[in-house]
C-alpha positions as CSV (number, residue, x, y, z in Angstrom):
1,X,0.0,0.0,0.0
2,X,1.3,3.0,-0.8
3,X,1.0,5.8,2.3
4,X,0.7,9.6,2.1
5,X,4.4,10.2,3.2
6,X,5.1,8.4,-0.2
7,X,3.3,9.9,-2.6
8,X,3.8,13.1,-1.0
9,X,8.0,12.6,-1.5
10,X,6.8,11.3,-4.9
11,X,5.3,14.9,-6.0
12,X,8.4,16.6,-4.6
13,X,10.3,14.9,-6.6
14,X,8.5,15.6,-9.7
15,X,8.4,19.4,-8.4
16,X,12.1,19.7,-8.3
17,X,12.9,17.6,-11.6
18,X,10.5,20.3,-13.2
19,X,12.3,23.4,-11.4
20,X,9.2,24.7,-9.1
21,X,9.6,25.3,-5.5
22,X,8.9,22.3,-3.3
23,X,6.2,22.6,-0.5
24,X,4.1,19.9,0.7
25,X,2.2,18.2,-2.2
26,X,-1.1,16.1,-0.6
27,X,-1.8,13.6,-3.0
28,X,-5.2,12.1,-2.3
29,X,-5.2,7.6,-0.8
30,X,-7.5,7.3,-4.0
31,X,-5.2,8.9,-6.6
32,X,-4.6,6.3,-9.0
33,X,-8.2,5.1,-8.8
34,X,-9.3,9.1,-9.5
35,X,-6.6,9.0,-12.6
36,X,-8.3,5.3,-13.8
37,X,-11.8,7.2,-13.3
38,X,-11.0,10.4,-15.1
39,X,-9.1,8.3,-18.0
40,X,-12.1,5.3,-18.6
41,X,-14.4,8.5,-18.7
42,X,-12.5,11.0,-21.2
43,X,-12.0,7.8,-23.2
44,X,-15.8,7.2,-23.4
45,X,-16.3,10.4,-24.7
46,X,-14.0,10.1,-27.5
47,X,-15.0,7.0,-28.6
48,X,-18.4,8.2,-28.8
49,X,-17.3,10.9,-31.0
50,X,-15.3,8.1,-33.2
51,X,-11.8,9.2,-32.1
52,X,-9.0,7.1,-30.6
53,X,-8.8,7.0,-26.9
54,X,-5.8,8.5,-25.1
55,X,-2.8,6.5,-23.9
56,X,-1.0,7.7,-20.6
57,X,2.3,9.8,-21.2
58,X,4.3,9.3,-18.1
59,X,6.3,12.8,-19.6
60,X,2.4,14.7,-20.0
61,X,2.0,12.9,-16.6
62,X,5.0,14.3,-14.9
63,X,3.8,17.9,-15.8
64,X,0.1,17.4,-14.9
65,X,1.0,16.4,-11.2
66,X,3.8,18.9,-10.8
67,X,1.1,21.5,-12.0
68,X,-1.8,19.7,-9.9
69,X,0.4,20.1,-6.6
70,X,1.5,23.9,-7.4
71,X,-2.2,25.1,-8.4
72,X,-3.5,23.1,-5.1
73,X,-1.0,24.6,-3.1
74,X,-2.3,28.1,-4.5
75,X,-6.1,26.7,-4.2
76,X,-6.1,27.9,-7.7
77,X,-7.1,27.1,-11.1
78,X,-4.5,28.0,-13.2
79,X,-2.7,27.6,-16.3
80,X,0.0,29.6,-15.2
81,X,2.5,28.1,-13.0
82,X,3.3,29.9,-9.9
83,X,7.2,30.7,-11.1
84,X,5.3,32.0,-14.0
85,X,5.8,28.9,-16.6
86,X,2.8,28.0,-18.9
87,X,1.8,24.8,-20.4
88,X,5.1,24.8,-23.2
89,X,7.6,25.4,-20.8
90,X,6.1,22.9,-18.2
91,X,5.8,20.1,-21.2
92,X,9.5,21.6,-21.9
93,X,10.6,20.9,-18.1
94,X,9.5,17.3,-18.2
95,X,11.0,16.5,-21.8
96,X,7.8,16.0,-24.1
97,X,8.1,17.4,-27.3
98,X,5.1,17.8,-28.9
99,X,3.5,19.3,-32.1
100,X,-0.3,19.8,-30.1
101,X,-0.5,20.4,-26.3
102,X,-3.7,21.4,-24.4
103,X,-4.5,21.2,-20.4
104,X,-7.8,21.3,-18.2
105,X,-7.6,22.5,-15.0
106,X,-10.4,22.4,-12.3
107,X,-11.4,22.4,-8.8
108,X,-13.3,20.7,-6.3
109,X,-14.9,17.8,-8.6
110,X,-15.4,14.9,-5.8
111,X,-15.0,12.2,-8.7
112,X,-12.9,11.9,-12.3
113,X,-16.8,11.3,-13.7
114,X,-17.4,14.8,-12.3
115,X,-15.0,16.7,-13.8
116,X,-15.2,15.0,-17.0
117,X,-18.7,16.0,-17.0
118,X,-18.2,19.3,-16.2
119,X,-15.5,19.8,-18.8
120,X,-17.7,18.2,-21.4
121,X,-20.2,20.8,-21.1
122,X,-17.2,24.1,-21.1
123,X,-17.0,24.5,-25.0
124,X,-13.2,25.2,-24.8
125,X,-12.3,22.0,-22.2
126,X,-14.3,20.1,-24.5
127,X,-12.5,21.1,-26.9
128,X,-9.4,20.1,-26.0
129,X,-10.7,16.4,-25.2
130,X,-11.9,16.0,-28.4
131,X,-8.8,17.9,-30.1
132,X,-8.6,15.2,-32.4
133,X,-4.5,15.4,-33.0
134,X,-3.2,14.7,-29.4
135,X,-3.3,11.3,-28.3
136,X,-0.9,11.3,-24.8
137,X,-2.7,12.3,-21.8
138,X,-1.5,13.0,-18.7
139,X,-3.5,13.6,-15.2
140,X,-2.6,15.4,-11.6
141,X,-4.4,15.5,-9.0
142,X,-3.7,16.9,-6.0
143,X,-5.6,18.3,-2.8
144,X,-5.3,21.3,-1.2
145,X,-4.5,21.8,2.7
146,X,-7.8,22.4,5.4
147,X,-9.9,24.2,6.0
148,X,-10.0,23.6,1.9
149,X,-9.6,20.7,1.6
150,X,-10.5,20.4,-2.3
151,X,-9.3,18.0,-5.6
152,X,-7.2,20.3,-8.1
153,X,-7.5,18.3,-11.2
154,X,-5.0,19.0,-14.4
155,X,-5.5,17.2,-17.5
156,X,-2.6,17.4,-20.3
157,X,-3.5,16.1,-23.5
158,X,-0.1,15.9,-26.3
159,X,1.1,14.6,-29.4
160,X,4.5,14.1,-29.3
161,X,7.0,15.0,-32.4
């Protein structure tokens, strides 16, 4: 089983391979379940609109839970990194070179079905899930400290060079 401790000195790592400051990252117990959740459901979606379904980048990874960890540390939705970085110099940081990037961000969806949902019915995060050149996907999640308390979800989506 894999404790709190542990995934919390897992997203500091990926914080200081990607160059942001390191704080304490709070990675929900149900993580990898949420990630399964959010990826069986974006999948759905595309297939119902006839496109592939997204394979996990562990690079597109790397840069969603960096990101993930930094926006809930901020209890913010973002794009924009806290050092100031966007989504091409984070995808930059963790070494995927792409020719089509896009990112979802959101906050506070108690499930991966939620926020899939929710970002089905934004015309610009739907969008991007059913951008129909990227292919990689990558998904953070992190949660923010109490009183908060909440999910911070980022979705990168990529097609590599």
């Amino acid at each position: 089983m894999i404790t709190r401790h542990t995934l919390a000195a897992t997203a500091a790592a990926l914080l200081i391979g990607l160059g942001l400051p390191v704080h304490a990252c709070i990675m929900p117990p149900n993580a990898k379940a949420l990630q399964q959740e959010v990826l069986a459901n974006l999948n759905a979606q595309r297939k119902a609109h006839g496109l592939t379904p997204f394979k996990i980048a562990p690079k597109l990874e790397k840069a969603a839970q960096a990101h993930a960890c930094d926006n809930a540390l901020r209890r913010s939705i973002s794009h924009d990194s806290s050092d100031g970085g966007t989504l091409k110099t984070r995808l930059k940081r963790a070494g995927y070179n792409f020719r089509a990037a896009a990112e979802n961000t959101g906050r506070g969806f108690g499930t991966g079905a939620r926020a899939v949902d929710w970002w089905m019915n934004s015309p610009k995060h739907r969008q991007n899930i059913l951008f129909p050149r990227v292919k990689d996907v990558g998904i953070g999640i992190a949660l923010s400290e109490a009183p908060d308390n909440k999910l911070h979800w980022v979705i990168n989506f990529g097609a590599s060079k």
